[in-house]
N, C-alpha and C positions, 0 to 999 in steps of 0.2 A: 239164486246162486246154486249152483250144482253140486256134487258128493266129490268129484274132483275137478272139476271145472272153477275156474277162480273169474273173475272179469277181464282176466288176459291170461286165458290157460289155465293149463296144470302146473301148479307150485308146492316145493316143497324142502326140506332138509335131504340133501342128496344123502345115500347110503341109510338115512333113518325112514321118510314115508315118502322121499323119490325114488325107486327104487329101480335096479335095473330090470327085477319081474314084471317091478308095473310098467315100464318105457316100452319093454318089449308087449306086454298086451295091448298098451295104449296103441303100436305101429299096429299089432293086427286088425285090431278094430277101425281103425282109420281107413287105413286100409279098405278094410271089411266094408265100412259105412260108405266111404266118396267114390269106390267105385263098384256098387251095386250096380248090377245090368247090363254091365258094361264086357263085351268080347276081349278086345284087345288086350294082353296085358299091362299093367297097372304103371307106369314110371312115377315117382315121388323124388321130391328133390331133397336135401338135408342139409340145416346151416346149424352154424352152433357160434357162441362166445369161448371167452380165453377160459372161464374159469376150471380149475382141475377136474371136475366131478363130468364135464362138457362130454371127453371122447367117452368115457364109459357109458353114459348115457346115450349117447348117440349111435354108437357100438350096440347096446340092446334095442336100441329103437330100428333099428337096421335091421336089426334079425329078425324082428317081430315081424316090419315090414317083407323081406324074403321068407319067411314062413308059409305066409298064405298069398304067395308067387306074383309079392309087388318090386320092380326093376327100383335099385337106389341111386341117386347121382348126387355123390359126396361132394359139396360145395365149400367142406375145410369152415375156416373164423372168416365168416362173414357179418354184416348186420342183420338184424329182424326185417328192417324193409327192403336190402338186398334179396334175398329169400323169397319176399311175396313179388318182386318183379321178375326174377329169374323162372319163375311156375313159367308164366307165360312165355319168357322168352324160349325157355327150352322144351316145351310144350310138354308139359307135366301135369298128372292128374291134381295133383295135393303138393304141399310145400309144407317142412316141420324146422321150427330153430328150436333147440334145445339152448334155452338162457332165461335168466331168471331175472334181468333188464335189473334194475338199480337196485337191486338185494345185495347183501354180502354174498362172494363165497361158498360161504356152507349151503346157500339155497340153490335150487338148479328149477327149472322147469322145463313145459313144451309148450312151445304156439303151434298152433297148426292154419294152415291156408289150404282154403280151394282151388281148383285149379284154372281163376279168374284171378287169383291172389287177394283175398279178400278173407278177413279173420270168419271164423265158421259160426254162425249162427247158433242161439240159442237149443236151437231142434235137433242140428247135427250135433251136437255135444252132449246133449242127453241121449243119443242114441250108444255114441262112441262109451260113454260112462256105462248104459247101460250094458251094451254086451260086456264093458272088460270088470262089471262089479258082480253082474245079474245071469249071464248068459255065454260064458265062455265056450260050452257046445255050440255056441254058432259061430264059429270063426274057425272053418276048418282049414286042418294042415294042407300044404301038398309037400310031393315028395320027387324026387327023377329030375326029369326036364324042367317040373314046373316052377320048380324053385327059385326066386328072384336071383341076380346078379346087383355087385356093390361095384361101381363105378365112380372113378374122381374127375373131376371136371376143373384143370387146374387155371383152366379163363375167368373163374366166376367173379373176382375181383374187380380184375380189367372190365369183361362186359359190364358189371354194374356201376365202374367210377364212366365207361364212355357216355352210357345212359345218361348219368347225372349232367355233365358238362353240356347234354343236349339241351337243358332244362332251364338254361337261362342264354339274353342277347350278348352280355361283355365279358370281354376277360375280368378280371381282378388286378391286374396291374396296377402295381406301386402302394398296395394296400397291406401292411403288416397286420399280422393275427396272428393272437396267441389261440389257441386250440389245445384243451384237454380233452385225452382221449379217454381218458377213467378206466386204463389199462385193459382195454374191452375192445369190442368188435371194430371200434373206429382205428385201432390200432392200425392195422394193415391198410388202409385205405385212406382213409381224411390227408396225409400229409400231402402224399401222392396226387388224389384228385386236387387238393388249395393250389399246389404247385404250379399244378401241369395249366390252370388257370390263370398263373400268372401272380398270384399272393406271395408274400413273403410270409411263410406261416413257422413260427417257433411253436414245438407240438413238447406238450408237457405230457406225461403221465400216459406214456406208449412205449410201456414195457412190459408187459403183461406176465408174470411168474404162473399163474393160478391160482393165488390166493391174496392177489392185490386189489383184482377187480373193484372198482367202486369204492377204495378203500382211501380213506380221505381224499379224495378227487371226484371227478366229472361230476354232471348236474347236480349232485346231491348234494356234494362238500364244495364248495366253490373259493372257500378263504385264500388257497394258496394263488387261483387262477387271478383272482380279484387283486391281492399282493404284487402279482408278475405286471398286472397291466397298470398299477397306479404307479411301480415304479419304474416305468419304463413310458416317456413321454410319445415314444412314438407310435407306440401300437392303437391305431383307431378302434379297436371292437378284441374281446376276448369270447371265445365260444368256447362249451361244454358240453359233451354227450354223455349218454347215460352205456351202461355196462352194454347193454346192446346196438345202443345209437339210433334209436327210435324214438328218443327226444334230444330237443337242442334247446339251452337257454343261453343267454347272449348279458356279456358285459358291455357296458360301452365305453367310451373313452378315457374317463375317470371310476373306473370299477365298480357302478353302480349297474344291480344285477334288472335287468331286462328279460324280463318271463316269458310264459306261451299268452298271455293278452295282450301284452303290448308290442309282440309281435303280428300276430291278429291284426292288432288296431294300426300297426306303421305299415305293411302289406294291403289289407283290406281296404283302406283308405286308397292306398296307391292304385289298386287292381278297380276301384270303385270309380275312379278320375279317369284311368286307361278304359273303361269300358268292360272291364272284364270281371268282375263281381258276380255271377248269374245271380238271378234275383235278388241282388242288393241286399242279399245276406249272408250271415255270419254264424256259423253254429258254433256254441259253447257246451260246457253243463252248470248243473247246479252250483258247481264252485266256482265258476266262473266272474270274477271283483265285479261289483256292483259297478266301480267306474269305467268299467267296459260296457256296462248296459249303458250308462249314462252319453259315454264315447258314439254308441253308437246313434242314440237321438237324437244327439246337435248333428251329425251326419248324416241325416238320410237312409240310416243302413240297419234293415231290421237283425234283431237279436233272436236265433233260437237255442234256447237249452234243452239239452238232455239229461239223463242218468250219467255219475263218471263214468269215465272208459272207453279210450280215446273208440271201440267198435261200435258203441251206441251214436258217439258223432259222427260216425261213418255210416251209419246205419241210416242216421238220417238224412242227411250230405243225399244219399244213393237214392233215400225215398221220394226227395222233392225235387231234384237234380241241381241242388249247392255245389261249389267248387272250394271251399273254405272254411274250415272247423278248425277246432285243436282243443287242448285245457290247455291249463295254467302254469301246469309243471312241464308244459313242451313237447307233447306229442300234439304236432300240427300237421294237419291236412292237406297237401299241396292237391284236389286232384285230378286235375290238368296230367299232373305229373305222376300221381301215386294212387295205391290203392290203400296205403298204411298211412300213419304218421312216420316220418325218414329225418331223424336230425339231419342229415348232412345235407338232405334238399333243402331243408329248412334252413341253414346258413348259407346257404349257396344263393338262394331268394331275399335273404333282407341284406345279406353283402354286394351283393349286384344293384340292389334300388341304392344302397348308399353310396355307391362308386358314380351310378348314373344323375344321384342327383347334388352329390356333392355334400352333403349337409351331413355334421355328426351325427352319432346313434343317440347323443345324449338329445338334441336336437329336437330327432325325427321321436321321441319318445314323449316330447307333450304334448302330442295329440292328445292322450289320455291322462286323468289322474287318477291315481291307484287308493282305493278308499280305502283305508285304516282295516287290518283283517290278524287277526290270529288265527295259528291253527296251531293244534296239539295232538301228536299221538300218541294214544294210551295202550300200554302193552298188556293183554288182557291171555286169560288161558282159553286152552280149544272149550271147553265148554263154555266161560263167559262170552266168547264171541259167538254164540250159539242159542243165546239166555239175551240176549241183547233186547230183541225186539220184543217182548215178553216183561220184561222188569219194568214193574209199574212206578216204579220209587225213580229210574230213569226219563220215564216217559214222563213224570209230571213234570221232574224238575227242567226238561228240556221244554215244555209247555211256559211252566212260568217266567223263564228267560225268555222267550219268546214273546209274552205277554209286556214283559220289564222295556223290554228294548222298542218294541213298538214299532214305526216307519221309520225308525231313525237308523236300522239295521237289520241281519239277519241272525239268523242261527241254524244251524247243518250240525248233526250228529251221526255218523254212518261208521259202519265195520268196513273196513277196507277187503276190497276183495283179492290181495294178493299176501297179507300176511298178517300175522294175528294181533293186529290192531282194532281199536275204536279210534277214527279222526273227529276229534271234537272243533269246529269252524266257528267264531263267531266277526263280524263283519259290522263295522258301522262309523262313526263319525267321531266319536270321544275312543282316542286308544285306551286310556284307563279306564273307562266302563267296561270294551270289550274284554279288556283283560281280564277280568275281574272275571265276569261271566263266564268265560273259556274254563280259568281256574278254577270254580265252582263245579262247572259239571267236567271237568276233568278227575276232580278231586272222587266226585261221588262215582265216575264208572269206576275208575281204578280200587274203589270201596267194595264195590258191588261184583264185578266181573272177574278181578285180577287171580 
């Protein structure tokens, strides 16, 4: 992991170490880095979420970017995987969202995309770090003419909900869905695109203030979505997105929550019968429920893991040419369709196999059984997140859990790479042992690091 680079971007406390200095170097260098070499001048496209901190950020990222004489095309509260498809369609060098996806609020970040729409590599990003930490004399000004222009592009909405509706064979007709939008980027869109398909969609939590976002709703908080659809017999599937809408996880009929594997597992299954599976696999990562590995052996359908982060399952997806990945928390892979995880694709695809085949979600979801898993996150400070991989007193004790448990389960100890957490994972057959275990080295980082 990088100096500001996280597993999905630069993240941080807006106004404290997201700053508009740094947005503004980070556009130069971006800048500066994707289009090395290059004659023409520079076009960069720019999305952002609802949260307050959003235009200010994107305002100095702007400037950064017309500084060293890159064209802007203001795309307004879009999503994250609106953003990586609109590079291509408006023929853009780079694509930046300024949002901090399922964080509260106070945190704001930047993604950045190539101009393929595709999250930027390990190499590009230590480059980008480097000039705007190491090397700010290389990102020179210009001045006069050469000066970038800020332009708003007020279709970018529309062009992204037409794309979507391309993306599946039926309408939605006569299919009620609740939809929380998590006061976020799905705001503006999601009602609109269920609609125009033909859903009857009741949209909760699309009302975004700037300091709602995420804030007991979309994928993260899901109780009140789960409430709406149990008390309401008609609604077949409740969906939730995340602050950006680059994950979707799925209720189904009776409010039992339906994740990014068993979405996986009810799609892959389907696409693997239709013929279209390429290689008959599936990319995960390491967190990925054991009962999906399992799911996928009585089926035919090999299982590959990565590192988290839904770009390393993309990464791989691209290397061996997969059509299908995601994790667990619901940034999944359509890509046929996408070069990101897209919640709204992702509800648009398992709402259309359930219209086409009639069968509820609660149904089409024992394909898989979901092994027994806790996770825990432990709120540690900037240096214990730093001291992590180094404490030997953590390292044993996650060794002898790992010893205790045996074939009978796992265990996953990792710093998350978007905020200053240790997620402690453990995974196996007795919930009271895992729990136990979980507790144990939960107890001990939060001793050691906090």
């Amino acid at each position: 992991m990088g100096r500001l680079f996280g597993t999905d971007g630069v993240r941080g406390i807006a106004g404290e170490d997201m700053t508009c200095e740094l947005a503004m170097e980070i556009g130069r260098a971006a800048a500066t880095v994707l289009t090395y070499g290059r004659r023409r001048r520079p076009l960069v496209v720019l999305g952002k979420d609802t949260r307050l901190s959003s235009d200010m950020l994107g305002a100095a990222l702007a400037a950064g970017l017309c500084s060293v004489g890159a064209d802007v095309i203001d795309l307004g509260v879009v999503s994250t995987p609106a953003v990586a498809y609109l590079v291509g369609k408006y023929k853009a060098d780079a694509g930046v969202m300024i949002s901090a996806s399922h964080n509260p609020y106070p945190f704001n970040g930047i993604k950045i995309f190539g101009g393929e729409g595709f999250k930027l590599p390990d190499e590009l990003e230590d480059q980008i770090e480097a000039l705007v930490l190491d090397k700010k004399d290389q990102m020179p000004l210009v001045s006069g003419g050469e000066l970038g222009q800020i332009s708003r592009r007020e279709s970018a909405v529309r062009d992204y909900i037409e794309h979507l509706k391309t993306t599946i064979p039926c309408s939605l007709d006569g299919m009620k869905i609740a939809v929380d939008c998590a006061n976020g980027s799905a705001s503006v869109s999601a009602e609109t695109l269920l609609r125009e398909l033909g859903a009857d969609a009741v949209v909760l939590s699309a009302s975004p203030n700037g300091v709602n976002i995420n804030e007991g709703c979309g994928s993260t908080h899901m109780e009140a979505l789960a409430e709406y659809v149990r008390s309401h017999d008609e609604i077949v599937a409740g969906v939730a997105f995340d602050g950006d809408a680059d994950r979707c996880l799925f209720l189904d009929e009776n409010g039992s929550e339906v994740d990014g594997d068993f979405i996986m597992a009810i799609c892959g299954l389907d696409m693997l019968r239709r013929g279209k599976l390429r290689r008959a696999t599936i990319v995960g990562t390491v967190l990925t429920n054991m009962g999906f590995s399992r799911f996928c052996e009585e089926n035919g359908i090999r299982f590959a893991a990565t590192k988290v982060g839904d770009r390393y399952v993309l990464e791989e997806m691209e290397l061996e040419g997969y059509n299908l990945g995601g994790e667990q928390s619901g940034h999944v892979i359509f890509r046929d369709f996408a070069t990101t995880g897209d919640g709204q694709l992702t509800a648009l695809q398992l709402l259309c196999l359930m219209k086409q085949c009639g069968t509820p979600l609660s149904q089409l979801a024992k394909v898989m059984q979901r092994m027994p898993q806790v996770m825990l996150n432990v709120a540690v400070s900037a240096s214990g997140k730093l001291q992590f991989y180094n404490n030997e007193a953590i390292k044993s004790a996650i060794a002898e859990s790992k010893e205790r448990m045996g074939d009978r389960g796992r265990v996953l100890v990792r710093v998350s790479g978007t905020e200053p957490l240790v997620r402690v994972m453990v995974e196996g057959e007795d919930p009271d042992e895992i729990r136990r275990e979980a507790e144990q080295l939960a107890d001990l980082v939060k001793a050691e690091l906090a």
